[in-house]
KEGUKOL-874380 format. One record per residue (C-alpha): x, y, z. Coordinates in Angstrom, 1 decimal, decimal comma, m for minus. Layout:
<atoms>
ATOM     px     py     pz
ATOM      X      Y      Z
...
</atoms>
This chain:
<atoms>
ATOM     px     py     pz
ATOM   14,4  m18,1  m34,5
ATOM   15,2  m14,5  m35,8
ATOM   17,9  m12,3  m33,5
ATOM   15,3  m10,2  m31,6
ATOM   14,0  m13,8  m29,9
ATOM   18,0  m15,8  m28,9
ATOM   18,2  m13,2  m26,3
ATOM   15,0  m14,3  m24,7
ATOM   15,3  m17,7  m25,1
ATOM   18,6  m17,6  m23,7
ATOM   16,8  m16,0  m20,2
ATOM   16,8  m17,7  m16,7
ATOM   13,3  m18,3  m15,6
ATOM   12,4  m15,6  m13,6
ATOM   11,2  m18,0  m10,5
ATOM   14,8  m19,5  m11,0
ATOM   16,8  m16,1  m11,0
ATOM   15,1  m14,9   m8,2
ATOM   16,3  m17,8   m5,8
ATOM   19,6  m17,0   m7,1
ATOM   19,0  m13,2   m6,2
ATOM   17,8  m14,4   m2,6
ATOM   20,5  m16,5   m2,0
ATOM   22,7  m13,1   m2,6
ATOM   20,8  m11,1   m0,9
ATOM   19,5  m12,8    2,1
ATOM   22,6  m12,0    4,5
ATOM   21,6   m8,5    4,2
ATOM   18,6   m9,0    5,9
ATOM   16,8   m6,6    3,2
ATOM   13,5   m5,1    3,7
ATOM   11,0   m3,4    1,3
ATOM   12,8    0,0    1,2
ATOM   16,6   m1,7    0,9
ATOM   15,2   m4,4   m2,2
ATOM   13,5   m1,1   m4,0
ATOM   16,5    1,0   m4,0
ATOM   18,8   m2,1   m5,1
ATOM   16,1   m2,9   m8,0
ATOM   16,3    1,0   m8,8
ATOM   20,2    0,9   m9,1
ATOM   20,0   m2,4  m11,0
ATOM   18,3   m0,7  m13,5
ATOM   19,9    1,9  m14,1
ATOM   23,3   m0,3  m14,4
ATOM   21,6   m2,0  m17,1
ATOM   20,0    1,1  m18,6
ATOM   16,3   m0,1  m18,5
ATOM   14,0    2,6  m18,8
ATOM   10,6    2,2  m17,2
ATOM    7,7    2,6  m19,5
ATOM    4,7    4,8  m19,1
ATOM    1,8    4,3  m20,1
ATOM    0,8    7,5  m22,3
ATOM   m1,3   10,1  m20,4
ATOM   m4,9   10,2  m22,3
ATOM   m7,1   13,3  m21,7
ATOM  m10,0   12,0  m19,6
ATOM  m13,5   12,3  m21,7
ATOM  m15,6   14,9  m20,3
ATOM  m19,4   15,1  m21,4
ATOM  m20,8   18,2  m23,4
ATOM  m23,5   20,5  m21,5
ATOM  m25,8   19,5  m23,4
ATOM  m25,1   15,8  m21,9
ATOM  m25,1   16,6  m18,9
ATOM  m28,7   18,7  m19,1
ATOM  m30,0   15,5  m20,7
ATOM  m29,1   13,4  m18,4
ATOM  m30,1   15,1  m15,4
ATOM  m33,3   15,8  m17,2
ATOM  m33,3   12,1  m17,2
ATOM  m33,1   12,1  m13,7
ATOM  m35,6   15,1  m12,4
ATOM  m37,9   13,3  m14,2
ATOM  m37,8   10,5  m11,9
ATOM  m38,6   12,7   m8,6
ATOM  m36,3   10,4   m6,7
ATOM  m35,4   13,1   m4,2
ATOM  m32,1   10,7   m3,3
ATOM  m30,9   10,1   m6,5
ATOM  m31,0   13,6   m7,6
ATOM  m29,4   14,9   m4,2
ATOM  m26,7   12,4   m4,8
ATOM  m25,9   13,5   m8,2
ATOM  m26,5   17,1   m7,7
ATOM  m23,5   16,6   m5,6
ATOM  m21,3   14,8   m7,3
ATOM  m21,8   17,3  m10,4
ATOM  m21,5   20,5   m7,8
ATOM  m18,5   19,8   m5,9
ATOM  m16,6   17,1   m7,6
ATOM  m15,9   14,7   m4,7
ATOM  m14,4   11,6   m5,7
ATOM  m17,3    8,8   m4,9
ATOM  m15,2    7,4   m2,3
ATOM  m15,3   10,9   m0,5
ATOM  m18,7   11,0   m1,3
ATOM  m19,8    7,8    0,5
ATOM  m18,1    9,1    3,2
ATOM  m19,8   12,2    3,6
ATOM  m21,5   11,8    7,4
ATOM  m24,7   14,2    8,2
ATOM  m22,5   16,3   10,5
ATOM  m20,1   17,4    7,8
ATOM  m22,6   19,7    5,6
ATOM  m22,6   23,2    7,0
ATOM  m25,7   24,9    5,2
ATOM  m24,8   28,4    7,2
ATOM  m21,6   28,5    4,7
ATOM  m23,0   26,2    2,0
ATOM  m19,7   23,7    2,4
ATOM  m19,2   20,4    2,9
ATOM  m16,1   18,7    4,9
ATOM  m13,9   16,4    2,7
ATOM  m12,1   14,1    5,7
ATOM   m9,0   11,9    4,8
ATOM   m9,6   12,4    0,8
ATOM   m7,0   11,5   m1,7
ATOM   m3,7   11,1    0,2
ATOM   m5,8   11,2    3,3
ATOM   m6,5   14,7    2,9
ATOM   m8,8   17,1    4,5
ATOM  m10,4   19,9    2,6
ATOM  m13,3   21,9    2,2
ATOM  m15,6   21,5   m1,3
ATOM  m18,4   24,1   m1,5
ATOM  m21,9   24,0   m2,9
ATOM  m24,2   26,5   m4,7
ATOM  m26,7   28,5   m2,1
ATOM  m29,5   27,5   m4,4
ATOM  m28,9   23,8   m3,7
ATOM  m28,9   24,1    0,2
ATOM  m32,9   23,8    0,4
ATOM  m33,4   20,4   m1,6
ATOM  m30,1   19,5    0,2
ATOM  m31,5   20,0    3,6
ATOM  m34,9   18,6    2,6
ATOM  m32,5   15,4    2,1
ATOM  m30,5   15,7    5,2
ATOM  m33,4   16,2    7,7
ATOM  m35,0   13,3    6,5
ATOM  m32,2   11,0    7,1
ATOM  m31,4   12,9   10,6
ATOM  m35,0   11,5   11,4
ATOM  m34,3    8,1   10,1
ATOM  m31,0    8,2   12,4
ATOM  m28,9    7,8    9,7
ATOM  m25,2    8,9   10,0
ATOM  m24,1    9,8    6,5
ATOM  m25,6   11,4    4,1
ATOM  m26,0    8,8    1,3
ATOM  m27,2    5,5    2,6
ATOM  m28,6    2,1    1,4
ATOM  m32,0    1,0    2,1
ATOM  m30,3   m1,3    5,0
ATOM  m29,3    1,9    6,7
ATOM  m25,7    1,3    5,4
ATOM  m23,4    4,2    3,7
ATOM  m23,7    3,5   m0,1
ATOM  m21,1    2,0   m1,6
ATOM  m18,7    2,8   m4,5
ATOM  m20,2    0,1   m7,0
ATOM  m24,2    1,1   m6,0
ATOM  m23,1    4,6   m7,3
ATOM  m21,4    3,8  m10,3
ATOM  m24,1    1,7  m11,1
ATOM  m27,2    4,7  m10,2
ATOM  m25,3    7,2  m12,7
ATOM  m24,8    4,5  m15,5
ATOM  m28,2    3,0  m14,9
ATOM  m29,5    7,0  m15,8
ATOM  m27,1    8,0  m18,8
ATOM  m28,7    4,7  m20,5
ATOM  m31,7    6,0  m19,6
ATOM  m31,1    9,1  m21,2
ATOM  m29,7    7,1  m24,2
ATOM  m26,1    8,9  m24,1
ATOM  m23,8    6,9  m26,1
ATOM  m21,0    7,2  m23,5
ATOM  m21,4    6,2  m19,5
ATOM  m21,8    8,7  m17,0
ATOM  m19,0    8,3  m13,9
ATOM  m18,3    9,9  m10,9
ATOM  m15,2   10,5  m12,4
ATOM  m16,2   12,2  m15,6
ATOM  m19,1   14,6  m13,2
ATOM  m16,0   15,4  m11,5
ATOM  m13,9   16,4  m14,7
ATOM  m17,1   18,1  m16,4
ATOM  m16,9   20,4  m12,8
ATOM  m13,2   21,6  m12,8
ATOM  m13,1   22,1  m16,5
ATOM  m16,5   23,9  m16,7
ATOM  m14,8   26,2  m13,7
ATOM  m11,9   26,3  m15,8
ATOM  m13,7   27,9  m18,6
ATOM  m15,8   30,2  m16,9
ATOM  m12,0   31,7  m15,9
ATOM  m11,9   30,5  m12,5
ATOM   m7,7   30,7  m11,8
ATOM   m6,3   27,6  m10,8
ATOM   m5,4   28,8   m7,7
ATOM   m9,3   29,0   m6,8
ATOM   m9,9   26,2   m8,5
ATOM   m7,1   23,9   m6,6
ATOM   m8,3   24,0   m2,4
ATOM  m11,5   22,6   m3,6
ATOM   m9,8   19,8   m6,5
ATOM   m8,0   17,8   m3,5
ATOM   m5,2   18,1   m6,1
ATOM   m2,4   20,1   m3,7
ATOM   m0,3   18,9   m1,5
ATOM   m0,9   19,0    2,6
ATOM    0,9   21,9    2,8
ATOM   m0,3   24,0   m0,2
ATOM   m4,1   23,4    0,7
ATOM   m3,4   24,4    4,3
ATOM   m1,7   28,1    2,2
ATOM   m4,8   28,2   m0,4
ATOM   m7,5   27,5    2,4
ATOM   m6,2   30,6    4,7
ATOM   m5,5   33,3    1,9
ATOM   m8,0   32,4   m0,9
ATOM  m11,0   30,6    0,5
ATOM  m13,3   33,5    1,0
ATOM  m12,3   34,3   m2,8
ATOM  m12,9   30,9   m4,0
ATOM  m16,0   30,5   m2,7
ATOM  m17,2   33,6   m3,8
ATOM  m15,8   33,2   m7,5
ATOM  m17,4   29,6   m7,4
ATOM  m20,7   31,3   m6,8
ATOM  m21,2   33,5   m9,1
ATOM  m19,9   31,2  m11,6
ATOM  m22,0   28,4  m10,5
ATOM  m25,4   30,9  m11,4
ATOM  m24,5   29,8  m14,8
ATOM  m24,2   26,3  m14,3
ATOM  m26,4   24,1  m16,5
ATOM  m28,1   22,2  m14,4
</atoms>
């Protein structure tokens, strides 16, 4: 047994020294909050530093990817599929706000869509290019005369689900034979960087990311929204798709 391993084998089992810990700490009637702050202290009386996991940049696709693949996907005429991802790719929604997208929260007048209880629970406002508002209307009227609610559904008249889009866009990118899968995800991160380098400030950038705070959205969507959007346009008639 070399040095590095007496230590451990010298150790309490864990299921052990946590009835010992209870028996401690059970007059104090503890609840979540008290046992977190007495675990924090702990460890910083021992001087245990928590490790992180290293931040990796997240792999965004190349235009020319993403005009192959939606290539791949025109091709097919599925009106659905490509309203679906002609979404994803134009505002950046996470899928779970996209499933949640109900009929009544596109307005085509302002070509924006209503984010409700996002990330964090959220509200916010993510626009879409005027050019798309036709085929996108196309789609909604015809499931506002199926009575659906939302606007992506199953064939059982049920809001799509996470997994049943995941599976769509990687079921296309193999189709289009690129060697890396397609995720909601990674349309969302080819949107805000493409933004990024067309020059669009973050500030622009950030009412429509979901990435601000309450209170910082609520500041961004009264003084810059009307900028935003307009920015977003005219950088969105170079978009390659």
């Amino acid at each position: 047994m070399t040095a590095a391993e007496r230590p451990l084998a010298r150790r309490t089992p864990a299921k052990r020294k946590a009835r010992q810990l209870a028996t401690s700490l059970r007059q104090e009637r503890p609840d979540y909050a008290y046992l977190k702050e007495v675990f924090r202290q702990l460890r910083a009386e021992l001087g245990i530093v928590v490790p992180r996991a290293p931040k990796r940049l997240p792999a965004v696709p190349s235009e020319a990817e993403i005009r192959r693949y939606y290539e791949t996907v025109w091709t097919t005429r599925r009106l659905p599929d490509l309203v679906l991802i002609k979404t994803l790719l134009y505002t950046g929604v996470r899928v779970r706000e996209l499933v949640a997208i109900r009929l009544d929260d596109v307005d085509f007048d302002r070509c924006q869509i209503r984010i409700n209880a996002g990330k964090g629970r959220k509200d916010r406002i993510v626009p879409f290019p005027p050019p798309f508002r036709e085929t996108l209307a196309l789609h909604h009227a015809r499931l506002r005369h199926q009575g659906a609610s939302h606007l992506f559904e199953s064939s059982w008249k049920r809001p799509s689900s996470d997994r049943g889009v995941r599976r769509l866009l990687e079921r296309y990118a193999v189709a289009a034979g690129l060697a890396h899968p397609i995720s909601p995800h990674r349309l969302r991160h080819f949107l805000l960087t493409w933004l990024k380098k067309q020059g669009i400030d973050d500030a622009l950038i950030q009412p429509y990311s979901g990435h601000a705070s309450r209170q910082s959205l609520e500041i961004y969507s009264r003084l810059a929204l009307a900028d935003a959007q307009a920015a977003y346009a005219d950088a969105m008639d170079r978009f390659p798709v």
